[in-house]
C-alpha positions as CSV (number, residue, x, y, z in Angstrom):
1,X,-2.8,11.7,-18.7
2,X,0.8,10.8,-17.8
3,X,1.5,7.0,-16.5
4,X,1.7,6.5,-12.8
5,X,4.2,4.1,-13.2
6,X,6.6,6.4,-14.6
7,X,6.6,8.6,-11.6
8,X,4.7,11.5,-13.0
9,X,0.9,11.8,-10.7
10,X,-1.8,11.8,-13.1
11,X,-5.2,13.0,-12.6
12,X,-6.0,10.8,-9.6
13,X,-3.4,12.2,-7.5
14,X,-3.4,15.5,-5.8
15,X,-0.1,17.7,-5.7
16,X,-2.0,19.0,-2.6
17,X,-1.0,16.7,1.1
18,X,-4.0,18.3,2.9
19,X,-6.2,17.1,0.1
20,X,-9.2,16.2,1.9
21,X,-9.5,12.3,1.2
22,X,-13.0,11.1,1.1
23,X,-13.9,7.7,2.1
24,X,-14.2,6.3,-1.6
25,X,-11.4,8.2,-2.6
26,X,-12.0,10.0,-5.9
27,X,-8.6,11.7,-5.7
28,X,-5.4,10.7,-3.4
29,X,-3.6,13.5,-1.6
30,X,0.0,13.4,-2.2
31,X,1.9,11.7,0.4
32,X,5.3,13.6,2.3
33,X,8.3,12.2,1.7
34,X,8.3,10.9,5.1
35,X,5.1,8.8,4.5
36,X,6.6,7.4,1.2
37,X,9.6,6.0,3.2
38,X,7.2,4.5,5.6
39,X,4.8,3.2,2.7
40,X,8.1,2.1,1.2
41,X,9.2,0.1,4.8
42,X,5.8,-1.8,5.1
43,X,5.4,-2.9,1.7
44,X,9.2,-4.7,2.3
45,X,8.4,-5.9,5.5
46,X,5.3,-7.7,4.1
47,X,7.2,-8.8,0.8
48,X,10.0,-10.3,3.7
49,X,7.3,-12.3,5.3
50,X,5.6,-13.7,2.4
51,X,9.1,-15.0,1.5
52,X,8.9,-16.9,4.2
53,X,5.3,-17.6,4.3
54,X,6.1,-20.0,0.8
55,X,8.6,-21.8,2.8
56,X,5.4,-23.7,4.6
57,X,4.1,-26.2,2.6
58,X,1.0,-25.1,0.5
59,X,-2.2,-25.3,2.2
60,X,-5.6,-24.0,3.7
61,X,-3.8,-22.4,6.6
62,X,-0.4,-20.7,4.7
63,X,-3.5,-19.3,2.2
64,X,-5.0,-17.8,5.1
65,X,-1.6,-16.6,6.4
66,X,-1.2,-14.5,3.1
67,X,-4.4,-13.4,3.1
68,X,-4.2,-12.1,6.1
69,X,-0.6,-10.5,5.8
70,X,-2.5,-8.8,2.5
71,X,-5.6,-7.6,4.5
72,X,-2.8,-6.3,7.2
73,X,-0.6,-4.5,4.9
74,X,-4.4,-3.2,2.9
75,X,-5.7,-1.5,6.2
76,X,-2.0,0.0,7.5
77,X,-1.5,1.8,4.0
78,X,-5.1,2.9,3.8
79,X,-4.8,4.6,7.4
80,X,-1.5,5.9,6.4
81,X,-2.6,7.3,2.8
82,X,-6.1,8.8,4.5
């Protein structure tokens, strides 16, 4: 099985983008090359904020803050992956 990481899909990742994605997600449909740039554009967004999010001084509410930019970014990918 080849290593994600090194841009090569392995067995959890379909070649196919009308893979039918289940709600547990056994296997992940491939994602346009559209979708990647938009994947790509959240994910910096969110890294931007959280740059400025540790400019606060440490605390409950900044710990909620990221956990709530984390839970943001986790649902937006999820709808834009399913």
């Amino acid at each position: 099985m080849a290593n994600v990481y090194e841009g090569q899909p392995d067995a959890r990742q379909s070649d196919d983008v009308n893979e039918v994605v289940s709600r547990f997600r056994p296997k992940y449909r491939a994602l346009t090359d559209d979708e990647k740039s938009l994947h790509d554009q959240i994910k910096a967004k969110a890294s931007e904020l959280e740059e400025l999010f540790e400019k606060v001084k440490a605390g409950r509410y900044r710990s909620l803050g990221f956990t709530a930019l984390e839970e943001s970014v986790m649902w937006t990918v999820k709808e834009l992956t399913s």
